[in-house]
C-alpha positions as CSV (number, residue, x, y, z in Angstrom):
1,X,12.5,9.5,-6.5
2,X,13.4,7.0,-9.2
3,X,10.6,5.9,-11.4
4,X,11.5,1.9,-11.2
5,X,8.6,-0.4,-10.1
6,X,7.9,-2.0,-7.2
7,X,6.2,-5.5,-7.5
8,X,4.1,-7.2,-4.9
9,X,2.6,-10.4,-5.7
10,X,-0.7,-11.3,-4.7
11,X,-2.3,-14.9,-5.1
12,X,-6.0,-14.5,-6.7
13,X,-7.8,-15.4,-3.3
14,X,-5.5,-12.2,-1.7
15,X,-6.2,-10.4,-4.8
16,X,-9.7,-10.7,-4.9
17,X,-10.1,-10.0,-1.3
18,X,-7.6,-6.6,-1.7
19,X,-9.7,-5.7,-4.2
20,X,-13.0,-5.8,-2.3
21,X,-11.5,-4.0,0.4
22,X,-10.2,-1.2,-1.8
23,X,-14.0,-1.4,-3.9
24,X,-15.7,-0.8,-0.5
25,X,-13.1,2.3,0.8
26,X,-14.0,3.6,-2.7
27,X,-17.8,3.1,-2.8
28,X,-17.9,4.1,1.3
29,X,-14.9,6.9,1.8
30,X,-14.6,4.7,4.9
31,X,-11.7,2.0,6.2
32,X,-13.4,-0.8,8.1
33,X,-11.4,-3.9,8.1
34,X,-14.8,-6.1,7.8
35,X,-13.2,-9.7,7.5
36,X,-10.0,-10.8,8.9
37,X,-8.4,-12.0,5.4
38,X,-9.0,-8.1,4.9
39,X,-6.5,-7.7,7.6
40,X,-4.4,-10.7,7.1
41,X,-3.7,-9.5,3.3
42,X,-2.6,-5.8,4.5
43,X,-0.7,-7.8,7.2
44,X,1.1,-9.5,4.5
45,X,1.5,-6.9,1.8
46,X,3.4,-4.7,4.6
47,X,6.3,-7.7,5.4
48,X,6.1,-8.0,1.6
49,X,7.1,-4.0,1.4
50,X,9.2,-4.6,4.0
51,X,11.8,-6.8,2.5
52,X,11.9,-4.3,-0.9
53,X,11.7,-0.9,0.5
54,X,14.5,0.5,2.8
55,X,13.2,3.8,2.9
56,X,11.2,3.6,6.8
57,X,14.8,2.6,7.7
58,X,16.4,5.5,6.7
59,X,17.3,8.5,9.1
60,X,15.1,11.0,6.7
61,X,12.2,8.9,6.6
62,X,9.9,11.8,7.0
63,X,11.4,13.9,4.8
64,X,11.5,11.2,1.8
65,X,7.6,10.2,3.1
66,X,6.5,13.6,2.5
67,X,8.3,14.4,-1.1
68,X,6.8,11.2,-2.1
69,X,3.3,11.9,-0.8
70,X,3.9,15.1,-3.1
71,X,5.1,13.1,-6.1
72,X,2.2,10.4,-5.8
73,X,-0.5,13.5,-5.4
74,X,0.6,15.1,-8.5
75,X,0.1,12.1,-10.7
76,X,-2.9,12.3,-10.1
77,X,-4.1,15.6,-9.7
């Protein structure tokens, strides 16, 4: 895969509340959608990737999922 970034823009109310969500997952090894801006922001950051990525359209979805799974792991192993 390319190395060119992908930009999502947050406002700082979404920001702060992705951020607490992520915190807790870190803290807790556990996703729990507590609030629904939790799952309002995830809502939104999906249509946002929607309209930038093509990739889940694409016939080898899976295949391209998986070798960038592998790519992602290996930064940061």
């Amino acid at each position: 895969m390319t190395e060119e970034k992908v930009t999502i823009e947050l406002s700082p109310s979404e920001a702060l509340v992705l951020f607490e969500f992520v915190s807790r997952f870190s803290n807790d090894e556990k996703l729990e959608i507590v609030d629904e801006a939790e799952e309002r922001v995830l809502w939104n950051m999906c249509t946002s990737l929607e309209k930038i990525v093509a990739t889940p359209f694409s016939q080898n979805y899976s295949n391209l999922l998986a070798k960038a799974r592998e790519e992602v792991r290996d930064k940061n192993s």
